[in-house]
C-alpha positions as CSV (number, residue, x, y, z in Angstrom):
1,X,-61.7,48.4,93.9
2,X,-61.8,51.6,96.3
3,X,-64.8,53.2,97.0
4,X,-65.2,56.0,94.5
5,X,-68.2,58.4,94.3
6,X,-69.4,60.2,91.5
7,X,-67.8,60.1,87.9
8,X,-66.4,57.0,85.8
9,X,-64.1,54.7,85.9
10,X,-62.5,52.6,83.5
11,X,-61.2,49.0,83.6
12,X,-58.3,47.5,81.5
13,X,-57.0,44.0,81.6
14,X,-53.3,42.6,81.1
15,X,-52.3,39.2,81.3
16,X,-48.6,38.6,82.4
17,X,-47.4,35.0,82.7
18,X,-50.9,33.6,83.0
19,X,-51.7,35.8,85.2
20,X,-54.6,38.4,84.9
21,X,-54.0,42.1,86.1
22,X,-57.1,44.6,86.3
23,X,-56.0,47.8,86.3
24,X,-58.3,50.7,87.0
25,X,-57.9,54.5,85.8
26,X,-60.1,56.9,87.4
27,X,-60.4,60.8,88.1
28,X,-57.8,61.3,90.6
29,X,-59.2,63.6,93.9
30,X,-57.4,65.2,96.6
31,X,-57.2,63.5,99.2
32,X,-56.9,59.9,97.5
33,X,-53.7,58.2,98.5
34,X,-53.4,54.2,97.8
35,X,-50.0,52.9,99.0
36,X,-48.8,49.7,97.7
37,X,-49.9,46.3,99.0
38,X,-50.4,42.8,99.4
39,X,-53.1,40.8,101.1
40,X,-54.2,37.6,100.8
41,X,-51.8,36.5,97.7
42,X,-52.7,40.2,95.7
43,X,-50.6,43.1,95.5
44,X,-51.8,46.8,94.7
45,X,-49.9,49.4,92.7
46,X,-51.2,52.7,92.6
47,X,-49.7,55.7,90.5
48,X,-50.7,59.2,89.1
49,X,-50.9,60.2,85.4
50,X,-51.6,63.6,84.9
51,X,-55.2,64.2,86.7
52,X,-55.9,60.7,86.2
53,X,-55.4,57.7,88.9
54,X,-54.2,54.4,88.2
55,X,-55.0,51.2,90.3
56,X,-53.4,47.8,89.2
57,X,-53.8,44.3,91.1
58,X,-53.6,41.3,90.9
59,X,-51.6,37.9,92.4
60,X,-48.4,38.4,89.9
61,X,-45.7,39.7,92.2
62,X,-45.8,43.2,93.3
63,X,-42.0,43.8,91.0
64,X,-44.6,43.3,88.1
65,X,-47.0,45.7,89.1
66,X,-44.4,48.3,89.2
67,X,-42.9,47.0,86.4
68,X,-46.0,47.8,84.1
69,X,-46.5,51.3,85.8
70,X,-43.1,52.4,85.0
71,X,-44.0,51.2,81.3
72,X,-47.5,53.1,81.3
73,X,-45.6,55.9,82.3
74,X,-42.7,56.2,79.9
75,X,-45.3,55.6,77.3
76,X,-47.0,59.2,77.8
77,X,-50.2,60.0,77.4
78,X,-52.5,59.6,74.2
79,X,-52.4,62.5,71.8
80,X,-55.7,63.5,70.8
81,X,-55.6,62.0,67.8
82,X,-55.5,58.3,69.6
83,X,-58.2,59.1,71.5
């Protein structure tokens, strides 16, 4: 997980063909640019909702990752009432 000063961060976990994928949403901040990768057999996917920050990983392949950001997306954001 980045470094990330101040504030609060949440943590969500997805499994995907036996596979576990943390994804982090936190404040995002100017400034805060994570570009996709892989090391050591785990990819990264980062993406911005609205003034929020989204971090997946984990060792599924990095089409997955993407796969489940596209999905977050299209799903919009919570009304208020699902909060």
């Amino acid at each position: 997980m980045p470094a990330h000063s101040g504030g609060r961060a949440a943590a969500v976990t997805y499994m995907r063909r036996r596979h576990v994928i943390d994804a982090y949403i936190l404040p995002d901040r100017p400034g805060l640019t994570l570009p996709a990768a892989a090391r050591a057999g785990y990819a990264l996917v980062s993406w911005r909702e609205g003034s929020l920050r989204l971090i997946a990983i984990s060792d599924v392949d990095r089409s997955d990752l993407r796969e489940l950001a596209q999905l977050h997306a299209a799903a919009g954001p919570a009304s208020a009432g699902e909060r």
